[in-house]
C-alpha positions as a LaTeX table, in Angstrom:
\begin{tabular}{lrrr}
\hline
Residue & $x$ (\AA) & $y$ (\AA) & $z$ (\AA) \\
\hline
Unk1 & 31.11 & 52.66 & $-18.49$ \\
Unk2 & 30.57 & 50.35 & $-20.81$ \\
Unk3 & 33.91 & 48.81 & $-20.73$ \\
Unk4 & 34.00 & 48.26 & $-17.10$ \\
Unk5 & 30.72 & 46.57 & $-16.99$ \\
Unk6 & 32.27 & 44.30 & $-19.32$ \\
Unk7 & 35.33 & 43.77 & $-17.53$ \\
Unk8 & 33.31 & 42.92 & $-14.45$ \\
Unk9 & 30.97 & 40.04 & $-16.19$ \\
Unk10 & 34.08 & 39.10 & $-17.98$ \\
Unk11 & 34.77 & 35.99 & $-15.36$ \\
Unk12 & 31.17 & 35.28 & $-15.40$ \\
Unk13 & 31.06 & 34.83 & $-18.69$ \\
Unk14 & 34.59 & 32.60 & $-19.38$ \\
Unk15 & 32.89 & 30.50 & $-16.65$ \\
Unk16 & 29.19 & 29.82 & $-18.78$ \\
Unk17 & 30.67 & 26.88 & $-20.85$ \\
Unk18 & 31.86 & 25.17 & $-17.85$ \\
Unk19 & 28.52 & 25.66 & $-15.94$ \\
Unk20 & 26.80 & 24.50 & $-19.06$ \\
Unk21 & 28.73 & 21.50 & $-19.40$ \\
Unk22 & 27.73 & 20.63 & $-15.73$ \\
Unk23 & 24.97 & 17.51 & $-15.56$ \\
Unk24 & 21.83 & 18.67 & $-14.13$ \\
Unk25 & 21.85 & 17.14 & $-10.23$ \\
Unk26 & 20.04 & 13.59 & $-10.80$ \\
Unk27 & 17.16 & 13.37 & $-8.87$ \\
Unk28 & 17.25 & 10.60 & $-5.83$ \\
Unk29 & 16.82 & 7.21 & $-6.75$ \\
Unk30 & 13.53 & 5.33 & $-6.15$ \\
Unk31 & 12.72 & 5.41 & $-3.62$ \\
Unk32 & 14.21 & 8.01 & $-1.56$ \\
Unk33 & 11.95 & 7.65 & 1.48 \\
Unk34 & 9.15 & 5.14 & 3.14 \\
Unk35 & 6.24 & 3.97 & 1.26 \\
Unk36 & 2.87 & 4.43 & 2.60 \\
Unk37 & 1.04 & 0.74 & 2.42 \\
Unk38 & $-2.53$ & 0.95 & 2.30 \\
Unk39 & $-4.43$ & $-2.30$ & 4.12 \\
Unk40 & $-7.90$ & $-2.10$ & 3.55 \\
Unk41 & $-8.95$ & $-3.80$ & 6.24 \\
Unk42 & $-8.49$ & $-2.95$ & 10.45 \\
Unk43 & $-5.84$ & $-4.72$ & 11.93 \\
Unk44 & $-5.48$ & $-8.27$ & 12.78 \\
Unk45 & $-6.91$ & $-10.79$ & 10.44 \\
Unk46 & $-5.35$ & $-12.66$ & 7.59 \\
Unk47 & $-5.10$ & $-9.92$ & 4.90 \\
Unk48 & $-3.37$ & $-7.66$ & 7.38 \\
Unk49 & $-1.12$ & $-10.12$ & 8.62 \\
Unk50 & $-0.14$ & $-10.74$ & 4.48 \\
Unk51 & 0.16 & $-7.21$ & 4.46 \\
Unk52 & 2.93 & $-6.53$ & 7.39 \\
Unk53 & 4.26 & $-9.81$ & 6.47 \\
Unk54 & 4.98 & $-8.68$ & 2.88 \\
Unk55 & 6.16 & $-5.16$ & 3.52 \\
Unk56 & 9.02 & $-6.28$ & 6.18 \\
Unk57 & 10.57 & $-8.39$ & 3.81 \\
Unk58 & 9.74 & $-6.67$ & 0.34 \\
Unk59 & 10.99 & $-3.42$ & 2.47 \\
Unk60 & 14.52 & $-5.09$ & 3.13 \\
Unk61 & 14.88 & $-5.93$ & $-0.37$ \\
Unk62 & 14.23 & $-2.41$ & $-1.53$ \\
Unk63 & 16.08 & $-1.30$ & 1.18 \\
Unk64 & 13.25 & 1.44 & 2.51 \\
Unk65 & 10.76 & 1.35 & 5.18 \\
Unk66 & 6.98 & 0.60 & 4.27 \\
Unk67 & 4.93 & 1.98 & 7.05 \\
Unk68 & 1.67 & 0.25 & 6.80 \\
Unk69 & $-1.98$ & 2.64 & 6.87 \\
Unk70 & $-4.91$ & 0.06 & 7.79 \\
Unk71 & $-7.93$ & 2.02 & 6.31 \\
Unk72 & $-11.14$ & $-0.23$ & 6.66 \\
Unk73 & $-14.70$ & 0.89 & 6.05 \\
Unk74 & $-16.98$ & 0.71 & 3.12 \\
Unk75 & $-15.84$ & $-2.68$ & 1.97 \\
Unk76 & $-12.65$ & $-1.40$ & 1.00 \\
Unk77 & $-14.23$ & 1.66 & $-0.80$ \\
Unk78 & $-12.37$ & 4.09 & 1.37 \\
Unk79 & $-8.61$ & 2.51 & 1.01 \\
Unk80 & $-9.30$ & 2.62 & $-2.75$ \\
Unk81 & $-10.18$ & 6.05 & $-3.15$ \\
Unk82 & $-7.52$ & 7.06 & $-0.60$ \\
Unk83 & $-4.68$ & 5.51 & $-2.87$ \\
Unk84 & $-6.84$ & 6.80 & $-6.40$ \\
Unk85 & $-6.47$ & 10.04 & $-5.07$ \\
Unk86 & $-2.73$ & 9.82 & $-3.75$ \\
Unk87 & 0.43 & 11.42 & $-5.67$ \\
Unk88 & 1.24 & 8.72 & $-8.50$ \\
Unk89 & 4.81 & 9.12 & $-7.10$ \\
Unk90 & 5.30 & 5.29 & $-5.68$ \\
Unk91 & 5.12 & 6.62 & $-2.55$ \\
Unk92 & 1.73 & 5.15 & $-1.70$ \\
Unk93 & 0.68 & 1.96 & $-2.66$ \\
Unk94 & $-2.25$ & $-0.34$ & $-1.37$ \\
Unk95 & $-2.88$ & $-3.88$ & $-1.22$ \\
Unk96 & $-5.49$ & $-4.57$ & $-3.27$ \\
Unk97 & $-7.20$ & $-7.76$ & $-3.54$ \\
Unk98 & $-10.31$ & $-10.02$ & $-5.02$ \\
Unk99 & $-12.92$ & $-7.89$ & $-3.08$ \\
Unk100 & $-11.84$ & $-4.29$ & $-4.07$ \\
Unk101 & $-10.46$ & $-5.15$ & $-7.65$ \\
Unk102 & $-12.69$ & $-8.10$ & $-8.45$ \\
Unk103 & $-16.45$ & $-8.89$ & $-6.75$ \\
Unk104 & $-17.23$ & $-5.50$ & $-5.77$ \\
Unk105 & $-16.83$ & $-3.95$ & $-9.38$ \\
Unk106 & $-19.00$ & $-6.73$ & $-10.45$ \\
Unk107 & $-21.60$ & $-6.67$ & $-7.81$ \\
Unk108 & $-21.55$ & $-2.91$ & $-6.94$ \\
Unk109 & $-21.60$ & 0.92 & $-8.03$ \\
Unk110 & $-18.17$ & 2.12 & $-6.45$ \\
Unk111 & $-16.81$ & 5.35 & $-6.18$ \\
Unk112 & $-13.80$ & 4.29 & $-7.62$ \\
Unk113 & $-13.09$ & 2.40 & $-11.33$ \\
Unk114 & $-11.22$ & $-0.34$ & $-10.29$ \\
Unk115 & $-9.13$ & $-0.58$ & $-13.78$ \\
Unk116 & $-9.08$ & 2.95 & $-14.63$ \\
Unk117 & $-7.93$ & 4.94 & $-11.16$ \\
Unk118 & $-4.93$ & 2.76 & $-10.52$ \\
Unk119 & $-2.07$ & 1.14 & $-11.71$ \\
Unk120 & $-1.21$ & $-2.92$ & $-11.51$ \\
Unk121 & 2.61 & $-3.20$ & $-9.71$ \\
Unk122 & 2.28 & $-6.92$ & $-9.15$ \\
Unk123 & 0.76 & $-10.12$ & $-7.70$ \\
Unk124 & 1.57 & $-11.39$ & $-4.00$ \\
Unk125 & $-0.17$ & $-14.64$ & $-4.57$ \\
Unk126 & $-3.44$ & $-16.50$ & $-3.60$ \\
Unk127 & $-5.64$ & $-18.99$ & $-1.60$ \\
Unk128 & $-7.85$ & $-21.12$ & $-3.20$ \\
Unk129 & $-11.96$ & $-21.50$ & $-1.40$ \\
Unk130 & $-12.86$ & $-25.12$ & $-0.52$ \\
Unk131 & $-16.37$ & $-26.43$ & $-0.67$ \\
Unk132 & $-16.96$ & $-27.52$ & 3.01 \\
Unk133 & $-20.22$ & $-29.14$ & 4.61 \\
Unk134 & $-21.56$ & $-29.87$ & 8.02 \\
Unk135 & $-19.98$ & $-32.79$ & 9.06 \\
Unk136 & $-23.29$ & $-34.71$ & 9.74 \\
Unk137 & $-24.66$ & $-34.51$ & 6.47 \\
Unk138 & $-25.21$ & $-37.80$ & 4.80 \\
Unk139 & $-22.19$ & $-36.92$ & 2.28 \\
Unk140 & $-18.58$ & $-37.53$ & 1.50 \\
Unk141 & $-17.59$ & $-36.61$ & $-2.18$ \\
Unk142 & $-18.36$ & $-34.08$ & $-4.43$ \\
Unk143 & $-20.51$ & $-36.31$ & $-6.45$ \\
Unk144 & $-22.28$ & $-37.34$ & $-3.37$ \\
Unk145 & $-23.09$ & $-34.15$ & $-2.15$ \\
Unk146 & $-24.70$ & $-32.73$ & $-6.03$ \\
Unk147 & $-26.41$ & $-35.95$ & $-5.80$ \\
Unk148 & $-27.84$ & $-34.90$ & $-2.77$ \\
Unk149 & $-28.78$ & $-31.25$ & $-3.42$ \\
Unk150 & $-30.46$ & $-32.54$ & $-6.33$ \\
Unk151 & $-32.56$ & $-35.04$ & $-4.14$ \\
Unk152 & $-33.29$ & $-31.79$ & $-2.18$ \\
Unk153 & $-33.79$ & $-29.04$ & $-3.68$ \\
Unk154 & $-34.40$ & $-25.80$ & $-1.76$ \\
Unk155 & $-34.46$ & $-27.76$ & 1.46 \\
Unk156 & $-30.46$ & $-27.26$ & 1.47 \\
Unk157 & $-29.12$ & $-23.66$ & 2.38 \\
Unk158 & $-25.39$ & $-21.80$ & 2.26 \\
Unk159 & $-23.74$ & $-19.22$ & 4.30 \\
Unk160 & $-21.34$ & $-16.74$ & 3.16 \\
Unk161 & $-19.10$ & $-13.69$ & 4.60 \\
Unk162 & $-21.94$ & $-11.41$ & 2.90 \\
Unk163 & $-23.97$ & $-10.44$ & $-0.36$ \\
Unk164 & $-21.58$ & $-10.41$ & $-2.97$ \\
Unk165 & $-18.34$ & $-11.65$ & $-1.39$ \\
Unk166 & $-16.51$ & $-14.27$ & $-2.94$ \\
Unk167 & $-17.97$ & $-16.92$ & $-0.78$ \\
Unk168 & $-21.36$ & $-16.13$ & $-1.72$ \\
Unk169 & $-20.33$ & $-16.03$ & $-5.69$ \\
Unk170 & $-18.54$ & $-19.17$ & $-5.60$ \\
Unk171 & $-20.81$ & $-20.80$ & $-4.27$ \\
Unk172 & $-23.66$ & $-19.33$ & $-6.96$ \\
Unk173 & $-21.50$ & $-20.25$ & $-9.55$ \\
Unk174 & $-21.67$ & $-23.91$ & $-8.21$ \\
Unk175 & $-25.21$ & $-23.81$ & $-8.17$ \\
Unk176 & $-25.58$ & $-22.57$ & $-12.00$ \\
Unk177 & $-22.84$ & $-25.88$ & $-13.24$ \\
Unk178 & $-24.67$ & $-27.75$ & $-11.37$ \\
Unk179 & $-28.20$ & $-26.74$ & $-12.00$ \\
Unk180 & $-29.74$ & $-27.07$ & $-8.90$ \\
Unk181 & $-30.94$ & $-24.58$ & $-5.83$ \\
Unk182 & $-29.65$ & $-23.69$ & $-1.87$ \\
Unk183 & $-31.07$ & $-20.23$ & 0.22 \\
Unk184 & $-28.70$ & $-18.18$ & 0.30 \\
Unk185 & $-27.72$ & $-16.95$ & 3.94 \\
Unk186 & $-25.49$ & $-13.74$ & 4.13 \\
Unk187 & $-23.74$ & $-13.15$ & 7.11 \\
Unk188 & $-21.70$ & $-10.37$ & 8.56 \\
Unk189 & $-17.87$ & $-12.29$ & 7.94 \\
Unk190 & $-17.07$ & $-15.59$ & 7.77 \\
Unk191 & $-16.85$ & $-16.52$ & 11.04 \\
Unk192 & $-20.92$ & $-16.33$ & 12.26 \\
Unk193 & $-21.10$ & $-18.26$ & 9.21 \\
Unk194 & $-18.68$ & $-20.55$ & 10.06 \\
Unk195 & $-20.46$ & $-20.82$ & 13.51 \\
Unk196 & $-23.77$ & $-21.60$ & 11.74 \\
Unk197 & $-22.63$ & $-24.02$ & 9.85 \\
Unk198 & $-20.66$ & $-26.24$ & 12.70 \\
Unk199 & $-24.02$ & $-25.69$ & 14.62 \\
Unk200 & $-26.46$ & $-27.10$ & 11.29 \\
Unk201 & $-28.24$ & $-24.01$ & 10.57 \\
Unk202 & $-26.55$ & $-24.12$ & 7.41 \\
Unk203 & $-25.33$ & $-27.14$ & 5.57 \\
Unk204 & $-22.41$ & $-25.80$ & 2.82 \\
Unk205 & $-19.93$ & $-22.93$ & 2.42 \\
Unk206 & $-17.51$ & $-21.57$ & 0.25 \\
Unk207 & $-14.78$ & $-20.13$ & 2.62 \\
Unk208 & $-11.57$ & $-19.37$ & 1.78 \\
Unk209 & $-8.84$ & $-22.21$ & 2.51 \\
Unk210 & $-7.35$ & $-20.44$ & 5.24 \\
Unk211 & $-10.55$ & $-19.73$ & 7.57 \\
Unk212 & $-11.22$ & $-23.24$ & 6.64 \\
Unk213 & $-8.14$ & $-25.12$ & 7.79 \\
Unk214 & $-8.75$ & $-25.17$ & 11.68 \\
Unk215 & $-12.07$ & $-26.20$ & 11.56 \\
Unk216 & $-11.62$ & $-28.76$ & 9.05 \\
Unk217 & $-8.60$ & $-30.49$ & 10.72 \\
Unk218 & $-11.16$ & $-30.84$ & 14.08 \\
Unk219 & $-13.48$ & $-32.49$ & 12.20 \\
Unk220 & $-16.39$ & $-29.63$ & 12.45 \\
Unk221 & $-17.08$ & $-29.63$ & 8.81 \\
Unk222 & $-16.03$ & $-31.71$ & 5.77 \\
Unk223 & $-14.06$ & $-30.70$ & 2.82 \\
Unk224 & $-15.14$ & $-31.97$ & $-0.75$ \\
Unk225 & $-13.45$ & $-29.81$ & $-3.11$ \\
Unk226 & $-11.37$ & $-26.68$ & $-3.78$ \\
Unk227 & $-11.17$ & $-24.18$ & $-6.58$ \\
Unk228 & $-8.28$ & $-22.92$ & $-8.64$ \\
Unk229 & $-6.31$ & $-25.49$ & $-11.35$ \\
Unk230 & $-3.71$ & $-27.63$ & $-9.27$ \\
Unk231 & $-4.35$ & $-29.69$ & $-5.41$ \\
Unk232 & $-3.39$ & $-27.73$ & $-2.40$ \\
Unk233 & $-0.36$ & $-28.58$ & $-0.95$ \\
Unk234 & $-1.92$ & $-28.76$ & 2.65 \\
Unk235 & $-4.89$ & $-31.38$ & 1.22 \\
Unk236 & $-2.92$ & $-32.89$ & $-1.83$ \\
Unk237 & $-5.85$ & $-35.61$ & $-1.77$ \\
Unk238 & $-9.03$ & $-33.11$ & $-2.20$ \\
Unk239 & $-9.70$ & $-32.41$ & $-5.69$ \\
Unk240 & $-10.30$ & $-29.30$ & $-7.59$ \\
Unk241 & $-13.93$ & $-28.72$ & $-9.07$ \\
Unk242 & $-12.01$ & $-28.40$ & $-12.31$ \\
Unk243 & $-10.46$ & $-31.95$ & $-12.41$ \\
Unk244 & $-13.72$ & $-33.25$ & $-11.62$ \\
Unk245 & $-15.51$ & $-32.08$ & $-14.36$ \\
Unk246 & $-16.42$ & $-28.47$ & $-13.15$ \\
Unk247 & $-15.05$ & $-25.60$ & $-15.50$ \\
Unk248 & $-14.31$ & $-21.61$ & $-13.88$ \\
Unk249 & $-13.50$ & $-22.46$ & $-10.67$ \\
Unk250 & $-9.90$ & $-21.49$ & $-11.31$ \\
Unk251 & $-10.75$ & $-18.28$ & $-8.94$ \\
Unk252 & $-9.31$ & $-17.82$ & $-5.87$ \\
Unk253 & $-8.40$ & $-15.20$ & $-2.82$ \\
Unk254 & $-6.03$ & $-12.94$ & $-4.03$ \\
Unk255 & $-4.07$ & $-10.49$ & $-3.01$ \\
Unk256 & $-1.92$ & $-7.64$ & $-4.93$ \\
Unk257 & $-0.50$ & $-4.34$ & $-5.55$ \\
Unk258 & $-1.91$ & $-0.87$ & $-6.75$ \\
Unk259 & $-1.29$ & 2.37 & $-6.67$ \\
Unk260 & $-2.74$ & 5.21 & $-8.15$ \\
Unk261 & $-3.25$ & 5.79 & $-12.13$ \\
Unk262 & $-0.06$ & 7.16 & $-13.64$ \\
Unk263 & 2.53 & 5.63 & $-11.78$ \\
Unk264 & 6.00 & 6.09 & $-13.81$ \\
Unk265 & 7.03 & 2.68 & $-15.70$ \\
Unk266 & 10.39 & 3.02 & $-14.42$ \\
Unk267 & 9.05 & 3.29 & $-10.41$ \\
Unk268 & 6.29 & 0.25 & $-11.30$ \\
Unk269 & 9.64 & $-1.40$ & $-12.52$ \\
Unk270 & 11.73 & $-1.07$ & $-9.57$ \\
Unk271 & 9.03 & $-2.17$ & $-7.25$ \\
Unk272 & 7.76 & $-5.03$ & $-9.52$ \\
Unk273 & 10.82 & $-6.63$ & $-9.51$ \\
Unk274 & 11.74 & $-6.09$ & $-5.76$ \\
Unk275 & 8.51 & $-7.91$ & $-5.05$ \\
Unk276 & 9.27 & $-10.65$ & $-7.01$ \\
Unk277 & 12.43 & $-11.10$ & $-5.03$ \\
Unk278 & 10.75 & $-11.17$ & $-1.66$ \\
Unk279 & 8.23 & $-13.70$ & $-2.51$ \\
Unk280 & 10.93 & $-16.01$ & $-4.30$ \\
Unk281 & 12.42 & $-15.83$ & $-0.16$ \\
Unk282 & 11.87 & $-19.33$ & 1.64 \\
Unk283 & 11.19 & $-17.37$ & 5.04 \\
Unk284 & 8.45 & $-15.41$ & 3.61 \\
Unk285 & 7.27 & $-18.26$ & 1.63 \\
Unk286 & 6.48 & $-20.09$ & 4.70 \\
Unk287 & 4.96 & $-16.96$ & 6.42 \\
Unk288 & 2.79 & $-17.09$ & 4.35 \\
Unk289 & 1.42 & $-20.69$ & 4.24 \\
Unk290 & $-0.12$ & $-19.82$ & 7.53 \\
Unk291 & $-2.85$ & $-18.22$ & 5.52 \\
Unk292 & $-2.48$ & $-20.98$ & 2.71 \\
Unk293 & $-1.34$ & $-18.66$ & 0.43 \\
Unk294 & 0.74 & $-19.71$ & $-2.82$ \\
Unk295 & 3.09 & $-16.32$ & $-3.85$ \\
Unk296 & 2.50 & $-15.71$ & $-7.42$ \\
Unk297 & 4.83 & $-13.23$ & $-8.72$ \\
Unk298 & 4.20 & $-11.90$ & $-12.35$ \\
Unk299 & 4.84 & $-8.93$ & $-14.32$ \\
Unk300 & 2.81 & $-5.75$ & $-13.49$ \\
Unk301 & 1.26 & $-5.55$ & $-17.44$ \\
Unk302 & $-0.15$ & $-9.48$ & $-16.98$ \\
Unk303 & $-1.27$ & $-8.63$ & $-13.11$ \\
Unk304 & $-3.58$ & $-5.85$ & $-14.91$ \\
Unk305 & $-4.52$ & $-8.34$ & $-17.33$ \\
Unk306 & $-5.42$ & $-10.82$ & $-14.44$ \\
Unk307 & $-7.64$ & $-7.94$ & $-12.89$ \\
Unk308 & $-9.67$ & $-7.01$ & $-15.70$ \\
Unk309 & $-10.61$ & $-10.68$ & $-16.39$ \\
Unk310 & $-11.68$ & $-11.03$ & $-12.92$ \\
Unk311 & $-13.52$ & $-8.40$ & $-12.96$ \\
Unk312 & $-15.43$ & $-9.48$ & $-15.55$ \\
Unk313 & $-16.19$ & $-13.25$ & $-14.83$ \\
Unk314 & $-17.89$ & $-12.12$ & $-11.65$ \\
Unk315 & $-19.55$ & $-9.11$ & $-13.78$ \\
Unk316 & $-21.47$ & $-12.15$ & $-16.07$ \\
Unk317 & $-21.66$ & $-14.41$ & $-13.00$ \\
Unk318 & $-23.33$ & $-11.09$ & $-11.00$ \\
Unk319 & $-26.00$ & $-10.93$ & $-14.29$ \\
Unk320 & $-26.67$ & $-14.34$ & $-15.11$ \\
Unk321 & $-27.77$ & $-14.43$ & $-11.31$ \\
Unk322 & $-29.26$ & $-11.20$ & $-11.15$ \\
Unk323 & $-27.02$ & $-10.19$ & $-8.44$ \\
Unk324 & $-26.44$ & $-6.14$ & $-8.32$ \\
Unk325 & $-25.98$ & $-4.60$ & $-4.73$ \\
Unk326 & $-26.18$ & $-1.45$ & $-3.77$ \\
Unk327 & $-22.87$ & 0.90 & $-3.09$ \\
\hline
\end{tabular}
């Protein structure tokens, strides 16, 4: 009995080495299938259209399909914890930007940690916010304007897109360089803002560059200065606040890429430096500059870094100002 049993597993057995010597299947290459791009914000609307315009043409680079998942509500809070609590596979990725990974951390208690629930893949790029008044006050420079807030203080006030957007802590920041006071007028986005401010309920703003450009080129409002460290292409004679004396107003709009905590180096890798090849593109390039957005490709370990210290100049701007909102 014996010997026939091992006559029988006899070809089993000359075959083991063989079967050993076999590589293990490789798994599929990243990635294997379409990516799930969170937008947290409804369709239409300048982050969206970054968004879509992004994906087609980081998509043909990587040579998968990114099917985009707007997911507005709570300020972002629900795209966030949507991708925090996604598979850190690669296979769902969101763009985040200054409002979900930078001014709501610091003005907010989130059900999310911004730094700790996801992982940096890399920077798209970003818009700079322009100091912009009504076009009939008595102003035209930045040093004319301070000159006049000084000569009237708390008659002055400023709208912004809403309690602790970047508009309204820009535009608080201003006010502590410059030592001087303006009501603060939230509104629900920036366009009733901008709407106020055309009409003189308001006389200043903080918008971002893009919402800015139409109704600066009619002449509704007046543009005196913009953040970040270099001129804007599109207004190459405004100055920056910095150049004229104002330090920290090197923020800007951004816009990025997260996914979930725990994403493999090797996938953060492969779509780091795919991104970096679509925003190097001329076509997309110029896509883009419909929003006035500069692409700023970097590596995913110095997008973190650019997070985090974000996230915390808005945290000291939100307590030298006393500014803490509820979730």
């Amino acid at each position: 009995m014996k010997r026939r049993t091992l006559l029988r597993a006899a070809p089993a057995l000359s075959a083991l080495p063989a079967l050993l010597a076999r590589p293990a299947r490789a798994q599929a290459a990243f990635p294997a299938k379409p990516i799930r791009y969170i937008v947290p914000v409804a369709p239409g609307g300048g982050s969206d259209f970054i968004g879509r315009t992004v994906t087609e043409r980081w998509g043909q680079v990587l040579k998968q399909t990114f099917v985009v998942d707007n997911q507005s509500g709570g300020g972002g809070t629900i795209a966030c914890q949507a991708t925090a609590r996604a598979a850190p596979d690669g296979y769902t990725l969101m763009q985040g930007y200054v409002a979900t990974h930078g001014t709501s951390p610091a003005t907010r208690r989130l059900p999310y940690d911004a730094v700790k629930d996801f992982t940096p893949v890399g920077m798209i790029g970003g818009t700079p916010n322009v100091l912009v008044v009504n076009a009939s006050l008595p102003v035209a420079t930045l040093k004319e304007f301070v000159a006049y807030l000084r000569q009237n203080v708390g008659r002055l006030s400023y709208g912004s897109a809403g309690p602790g957007s970047l508009t309204h802590l820009t535009m608080e920041l201003f006010k502590q360089q410059v030592n001087s006071f303006m009501v603060h007028i939230p509104y629900r986005g920036i366009a009733p803002a901008f709407t106020d401010l055309i009409g003189g309920q308001t006389q200043a703003m903080f918008p971002g560059l893009a919402a800015a450009v139409p109704h600066i080129r009619s002449g509704r409002v007046r543009p005196l200065a913009v953040t970040g460290l270099a001129r804007h292409p599109l207004f190459k004679d405004l100055p920056t606040l910095d150049e004229s004396g104002y330090k920290g107003f090197d923020a800007q709009q951004w816009y990025g890429v997260v996914g979930p905590a725990g994403l493999p180096a090797a996938v953060v890798k492969t779509l780091n430096d795919t991104l970096g090849t679509a925003l190097a593109l001329p076509e997309l390039r110029d896509k883009l500059a419909i929003e006035a957005l500069e692409p700023n490709p970097m590596p995913a370990e110095k997008f973190g870094e650019f997070m985090r210290a974000d996230i915390e100049r808005w945290t000291q701007l939100a307590r030298a100002r006393n500014i803490q909102l509820d979730s």
